[in-house]
C-alpha positions, 0 to 999 in steps of 0.5 A: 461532482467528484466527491459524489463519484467518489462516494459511489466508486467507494459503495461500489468498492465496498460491495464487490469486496464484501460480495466474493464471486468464487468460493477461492475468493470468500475471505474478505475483511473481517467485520472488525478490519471494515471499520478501517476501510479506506474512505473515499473521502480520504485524499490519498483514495483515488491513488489507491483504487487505481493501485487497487485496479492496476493489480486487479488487472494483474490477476490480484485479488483485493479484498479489502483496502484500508487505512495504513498506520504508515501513514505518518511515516514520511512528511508530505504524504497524501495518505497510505493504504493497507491492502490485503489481498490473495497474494498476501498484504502490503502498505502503500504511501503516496506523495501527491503527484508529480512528488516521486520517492525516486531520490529517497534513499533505504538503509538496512542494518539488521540488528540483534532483535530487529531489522532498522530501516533508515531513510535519506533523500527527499522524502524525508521520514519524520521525528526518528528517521526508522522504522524497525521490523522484526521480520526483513521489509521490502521496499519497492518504488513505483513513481509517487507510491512506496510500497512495503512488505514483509514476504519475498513472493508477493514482492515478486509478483508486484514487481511483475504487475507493476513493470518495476525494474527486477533491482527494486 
């Protein structure tokens, strides 16, 4: 029964993605990013639209949700979403709950081509324990999610959608 309910929240999801209710909402995914939708049999799906519907509730507007390429990040994830939304786009990973990245720990060294992110504490990051970016990464932590992304505005407003503490 659950996964029937999954495949019609996903068909659900998918339509209101694809049909736009204003002009300012239009832009959905492009054709090529729909073969990445997250899919409701993926098991970190059901944490994902309920991030989805959170931010909805917070005035975001999602367009489309997909698979992350983050998603080996971090041992013992449940998955990892790519959202793009009309606030700008982001990863989220998700530990199964009641797992938190509470104790997970992010070092910073900005390095002479790029940022190197290191990670320590429970949730352990796999093979090189980095990730590098060209561009300053945020990390914010909200009970079994890690969300991560690259502009300090959107990090603002889903500090507010979130009710994350301001030092996250």
């Amino acid at each position: 029964m659950r996964e029937i309910l999954s495949s019609i929240f996903g068909f659900a999801l998918t339509l209101m993605l694809y049909s736009p209710a204003s002009p300012a909402q239009a832009i959905a995914c492009s054709p090529d990013e729909a073969a990445a939708l997250l899919s409701p049999t993926d098991p970190a799906f059901s944490d994902a639209m309920e991030l989805g519907r959170t931010l909805s509730d917070h005035g975001f507007t999602i367009r489309c949700v997909l698979t992350s390429k983050l998603g080996s990040l971090f041992k013992n994830l449940e998955g990892a979403a790519l959202y793009r939304t009309d606030r700008g786009d982001f990863d989220a990973l998700f530990l199964p709950t009641p797992q938190t990245f509470a104790e997970l720990q992010i070092g910073e060294r900005q390095g002479k081509k790029a940022f190197v992110y290191t990670f320590t504490g429970k949730s352990r990051s796999w093979a090189f324990n980095r990730l590098e970016s060209v561009q300053r990464e945020y990390f914010l932590k909200h009970e079994s999610q890690l969300l991560i992304l690259d502009d300090d505005q959107l990090r603002t407003k889903l500090i507010e959608a979130l009710n994350l503490p301001r030092d996250n």
